[in-house]
N, C-alpha and C positions, 0 to 999 in steps of 0.2 A: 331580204330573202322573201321577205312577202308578199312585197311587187312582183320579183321573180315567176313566184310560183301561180300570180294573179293574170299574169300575160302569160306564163309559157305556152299553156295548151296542157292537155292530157298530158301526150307525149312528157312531160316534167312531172306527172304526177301535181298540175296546177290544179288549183282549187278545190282540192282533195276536201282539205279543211273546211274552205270557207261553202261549199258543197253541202258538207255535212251539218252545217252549222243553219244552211239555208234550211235544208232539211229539217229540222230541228225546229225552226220558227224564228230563228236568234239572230236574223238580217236576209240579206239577199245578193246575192255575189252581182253587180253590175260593175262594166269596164268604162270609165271614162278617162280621157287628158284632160285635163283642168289647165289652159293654158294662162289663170288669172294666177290672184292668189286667194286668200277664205273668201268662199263661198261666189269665185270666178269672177272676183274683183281685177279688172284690169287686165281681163283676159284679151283686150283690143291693143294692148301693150306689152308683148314679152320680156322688153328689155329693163321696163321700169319694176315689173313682176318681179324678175331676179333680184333687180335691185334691191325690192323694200324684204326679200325673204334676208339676200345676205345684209342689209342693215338694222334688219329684226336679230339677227345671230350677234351682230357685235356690239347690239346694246347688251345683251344678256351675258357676253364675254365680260364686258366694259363693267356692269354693275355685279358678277361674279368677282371681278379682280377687286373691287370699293370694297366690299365685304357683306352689305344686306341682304345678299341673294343666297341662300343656304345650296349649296353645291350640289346635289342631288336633284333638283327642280330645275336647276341648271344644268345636266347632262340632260334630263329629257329632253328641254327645247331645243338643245344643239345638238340632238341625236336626231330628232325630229326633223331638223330644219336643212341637216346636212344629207338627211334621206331624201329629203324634197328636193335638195339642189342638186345633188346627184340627176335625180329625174329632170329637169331643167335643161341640166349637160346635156344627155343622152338622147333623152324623146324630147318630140315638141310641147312638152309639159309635163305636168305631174300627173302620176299614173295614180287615179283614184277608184277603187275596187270593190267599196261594201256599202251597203245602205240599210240602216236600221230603220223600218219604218215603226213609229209615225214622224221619224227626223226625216225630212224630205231632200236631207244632200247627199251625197256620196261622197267618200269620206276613204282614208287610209290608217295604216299601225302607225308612222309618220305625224300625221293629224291629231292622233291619239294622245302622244308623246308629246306632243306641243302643248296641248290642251290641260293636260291633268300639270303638267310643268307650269305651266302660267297661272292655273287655279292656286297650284302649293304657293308660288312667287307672292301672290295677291291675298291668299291669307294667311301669311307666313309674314307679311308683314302688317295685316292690321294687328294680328297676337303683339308681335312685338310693339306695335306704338299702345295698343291697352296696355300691356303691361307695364311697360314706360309713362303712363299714366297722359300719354298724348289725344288718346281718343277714351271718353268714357265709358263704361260700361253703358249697354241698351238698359233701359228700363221704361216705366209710363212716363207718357206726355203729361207737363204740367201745364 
């Protein structure tokens, strides 16, 4: 919906939001296609693009199904990643819309959903191996 509304134009009441939000000081609504993938990696490739998005999606199915992947951080990235590929299908890339400066990329809700997903994934599992007493606790260098 938020591509949607980031392409449509006025006319859809587009960028209403992210308008307001620019307004505010809180990003700045730029429209780009990202025809790579993070940070327009392999954008001279569309096809291996898709590729590594849908086999980025099935390791996280693959390691959701094993059981170390807490389910929740798990719908983000494949909420995320199916919003991307949707854009993939449709346009000649991915429809990217906001830019927070001083992050100098342009970026989506999408991107968002992947990001905060992969952060929980990666310390979701140091907790568990600390806890597990696999990695120790930080403390001083001896």
């Amino acid at each position: 919906m938020a591509k949607l509304l980031a392409v449509g134009g006025p006319a859809f009441g587009a960028s209403l939001l992210l308008t307001l939000l620019a307004v505010k000081g809180i990003g700045l609504h730029v429209l780009v296609v990202n025809r790579g993938v993070g940070f327009g990696m392999l954008a001279s490739a569309p096809v291996l693009a898709a590729a590594v998005d849908f086999g980025g999606l099935l390791v996280v199915v693959w390691l959701t199904m094993r059981g170390p992947v807490r389910r929740e951080a798990a719908v983000l990235v494949a909420a995320g990643g199916l919003a991307n590929g949707f854009d993939r299908l449709f346009f000649p890339g991915v429809i990217d819309y906001w830019r927070v400066p001083p992050y100098p990329y342009v970026f989506n809700l999408a991107d968002v959903l992947i990001r905060l997903g992969v952060v929980w994934i990666v310390v979701d599992a140091v907790w568990r191996r600390r806890r597990a007493g696999v990695i120790p606790p930080a403390g001083p260098a001896r």
